[in-house]
C-alpha positions as CSV (number, residue, x, y, z in Angstrom):
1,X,203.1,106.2,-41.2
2,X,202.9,108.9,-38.8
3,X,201.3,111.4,-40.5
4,X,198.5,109.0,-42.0
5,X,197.5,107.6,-38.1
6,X,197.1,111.1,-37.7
7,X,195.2,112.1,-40.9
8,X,192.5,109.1,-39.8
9,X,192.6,110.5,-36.0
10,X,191.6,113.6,-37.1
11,X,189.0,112.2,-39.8
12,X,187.4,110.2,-36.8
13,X,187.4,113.2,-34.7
14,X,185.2,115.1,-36.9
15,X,182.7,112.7,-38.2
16,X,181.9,111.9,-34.1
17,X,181.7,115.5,-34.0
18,X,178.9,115.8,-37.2
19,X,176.9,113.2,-35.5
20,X,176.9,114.7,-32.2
21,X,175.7,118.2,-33.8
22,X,172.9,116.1,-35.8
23,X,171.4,113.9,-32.9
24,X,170.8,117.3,-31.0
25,X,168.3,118.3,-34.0
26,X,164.4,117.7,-33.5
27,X,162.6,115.2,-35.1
28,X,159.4,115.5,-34.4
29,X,157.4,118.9,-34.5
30,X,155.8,120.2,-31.7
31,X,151.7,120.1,-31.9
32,X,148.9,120.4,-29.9
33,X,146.4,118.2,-31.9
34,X,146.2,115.7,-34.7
35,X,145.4,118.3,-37.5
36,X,148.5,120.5,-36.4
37,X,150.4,117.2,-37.9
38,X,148.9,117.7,-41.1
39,X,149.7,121.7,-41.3
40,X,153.3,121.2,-40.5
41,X,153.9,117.2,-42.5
42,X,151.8,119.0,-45.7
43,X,152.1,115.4,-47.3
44,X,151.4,113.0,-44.8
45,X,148.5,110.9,-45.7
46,X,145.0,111.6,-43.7
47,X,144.9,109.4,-40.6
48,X,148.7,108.5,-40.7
49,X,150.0,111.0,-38.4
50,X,148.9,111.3,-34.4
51,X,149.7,114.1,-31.9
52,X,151.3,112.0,-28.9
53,X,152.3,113.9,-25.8
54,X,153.1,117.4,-27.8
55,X,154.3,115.9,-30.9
56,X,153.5,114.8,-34.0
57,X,155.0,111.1,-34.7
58,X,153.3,108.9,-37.9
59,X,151.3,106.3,-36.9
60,X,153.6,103.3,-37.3
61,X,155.7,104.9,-34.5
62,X,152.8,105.3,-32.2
63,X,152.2,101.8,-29.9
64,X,148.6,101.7,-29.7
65,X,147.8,100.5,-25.7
């Protein structure tokens, strides 16, 4: 019973540790206007992807003011 608590311990321990590592990771790529969006997102639609303070985010992300 011991052993098993401590198998699922250590299994916990881990998998918090793979999600730390993987929120650190970029999303969104650096650009300095809308067509650097399309150069680095090669299959992105034309008019779907935006620049937005220094990074490219698809258009559905964007909240239009």
């Amino acid at each position: 019973m011991a052993e098993t608590l401590k198998f699922i311990y250590i299994v916990i321990l881990l998998v918090s540790l793979c999600l730390v590592v993987i929120d650190g990771f970029r999303t969104y790529k650096e650009c300095k206007s809308a067509s650097d969006c399309y150069t680095i997102y090669r299959r992105a639609f034309y008019g779907s992807m935006r620049c937005v303070k220094g990074f490219c985010k698809h258009l559905k992300d964007v909240k239009l003011i």
